[in-house]
C-alpha positions as CSV (number, residue, x, y, z in Angstrom):
1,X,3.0,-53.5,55.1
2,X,6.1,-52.4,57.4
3,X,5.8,-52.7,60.8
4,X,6.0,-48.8,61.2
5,X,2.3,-48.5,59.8
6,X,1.2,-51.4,60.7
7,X,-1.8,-51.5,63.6
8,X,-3.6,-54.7,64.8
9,X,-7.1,-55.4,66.2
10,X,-8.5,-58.5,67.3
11,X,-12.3,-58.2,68.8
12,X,-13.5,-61.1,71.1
13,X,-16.9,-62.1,72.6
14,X,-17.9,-64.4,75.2
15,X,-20.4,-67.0,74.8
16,X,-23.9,-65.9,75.9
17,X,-24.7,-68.2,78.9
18,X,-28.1,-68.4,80.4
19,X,-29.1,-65.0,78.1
20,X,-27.0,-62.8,80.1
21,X,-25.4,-59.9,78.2
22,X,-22.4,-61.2,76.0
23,X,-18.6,-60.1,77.6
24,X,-16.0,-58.9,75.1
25,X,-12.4,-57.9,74.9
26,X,-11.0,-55.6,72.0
27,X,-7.1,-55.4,71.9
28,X,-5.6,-52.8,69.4
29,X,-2.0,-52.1,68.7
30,X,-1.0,-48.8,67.1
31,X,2.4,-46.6,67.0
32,X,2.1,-43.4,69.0
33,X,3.9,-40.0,68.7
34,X,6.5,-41.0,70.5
35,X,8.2,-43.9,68.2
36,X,6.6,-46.2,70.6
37,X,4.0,-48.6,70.2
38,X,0.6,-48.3,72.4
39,X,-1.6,-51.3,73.1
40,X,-5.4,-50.4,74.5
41,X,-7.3,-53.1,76.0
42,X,-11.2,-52.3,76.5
43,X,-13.3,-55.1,78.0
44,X,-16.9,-54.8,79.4
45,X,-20.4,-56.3,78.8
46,X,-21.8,-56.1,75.3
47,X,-23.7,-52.7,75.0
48,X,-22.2,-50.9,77.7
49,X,-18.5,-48.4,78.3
50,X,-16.1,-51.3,79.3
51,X,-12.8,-50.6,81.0
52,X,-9.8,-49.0,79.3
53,X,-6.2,-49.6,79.9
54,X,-2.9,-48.8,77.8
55,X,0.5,-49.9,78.0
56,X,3.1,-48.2,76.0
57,X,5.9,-50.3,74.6
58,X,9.3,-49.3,72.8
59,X,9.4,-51.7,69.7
60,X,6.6,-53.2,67.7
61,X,8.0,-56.8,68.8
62,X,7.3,-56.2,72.3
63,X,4.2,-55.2,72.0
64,X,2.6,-57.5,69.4
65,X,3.9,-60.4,71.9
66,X,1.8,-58.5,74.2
67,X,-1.5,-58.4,72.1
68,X,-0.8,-62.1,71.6
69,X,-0.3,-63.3,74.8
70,X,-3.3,-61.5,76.4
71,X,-5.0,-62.9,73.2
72,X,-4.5,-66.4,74.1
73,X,-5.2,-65.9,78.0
74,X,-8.8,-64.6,76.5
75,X,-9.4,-67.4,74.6
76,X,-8.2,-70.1,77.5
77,X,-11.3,-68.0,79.5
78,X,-13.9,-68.6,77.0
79,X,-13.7,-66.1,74.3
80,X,-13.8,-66.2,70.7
81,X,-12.5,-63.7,68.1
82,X,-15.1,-62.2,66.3
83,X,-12.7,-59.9,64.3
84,X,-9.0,-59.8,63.0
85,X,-7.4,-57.1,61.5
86,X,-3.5,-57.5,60.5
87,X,-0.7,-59.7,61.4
88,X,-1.2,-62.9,59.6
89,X,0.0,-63.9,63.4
90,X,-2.9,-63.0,64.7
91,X,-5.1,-66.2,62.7
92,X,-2.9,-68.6,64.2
């Protein structure tokens, strides 16, 4: 799959702690109209609208480092991917 077509995902959940509603953090990559690549972070508590925020980057490089980097900042704060979809980047 060429980098053109190619979207990413990566789901993450917090560890429940003291049975209070689970946190997560879904990162998705996808081009736009624009020949420009789009990366929407939603985070929130399990169950409920979370927060929304895009950034819009010019080349798929850029923005998969992006998506990787807050990817690993996640997981240094306690959470744990759930779901990949992708990069084989993503699994490392």
């Amino acid at each position: 799959m060429t980098p053109k077509s190619q979207s990413l995902r990566v789901y993450m959940q917090a560890s429940v702690v003291n049975g209070k509603i689970p946190k997560y953090y879904h990162l998705i990559l996808h081009q736009d109209m624009l020949s420009g690549w789009t990366l929407v972070r939603e985070w929130g508590m399990q169950g409920s609208s979370g927060r929304v925020m895009r950034n819009h980057y010019p080349d798929y490089a850029e923005a998969e480092l992006a998506l990787l980097r807050i990817r690993d900042i996640q997981i240094q704060r306690g959470y744990q991917v759930v779901f990949l979809e992708g990069s084989k980047q993503l699994m490392e």
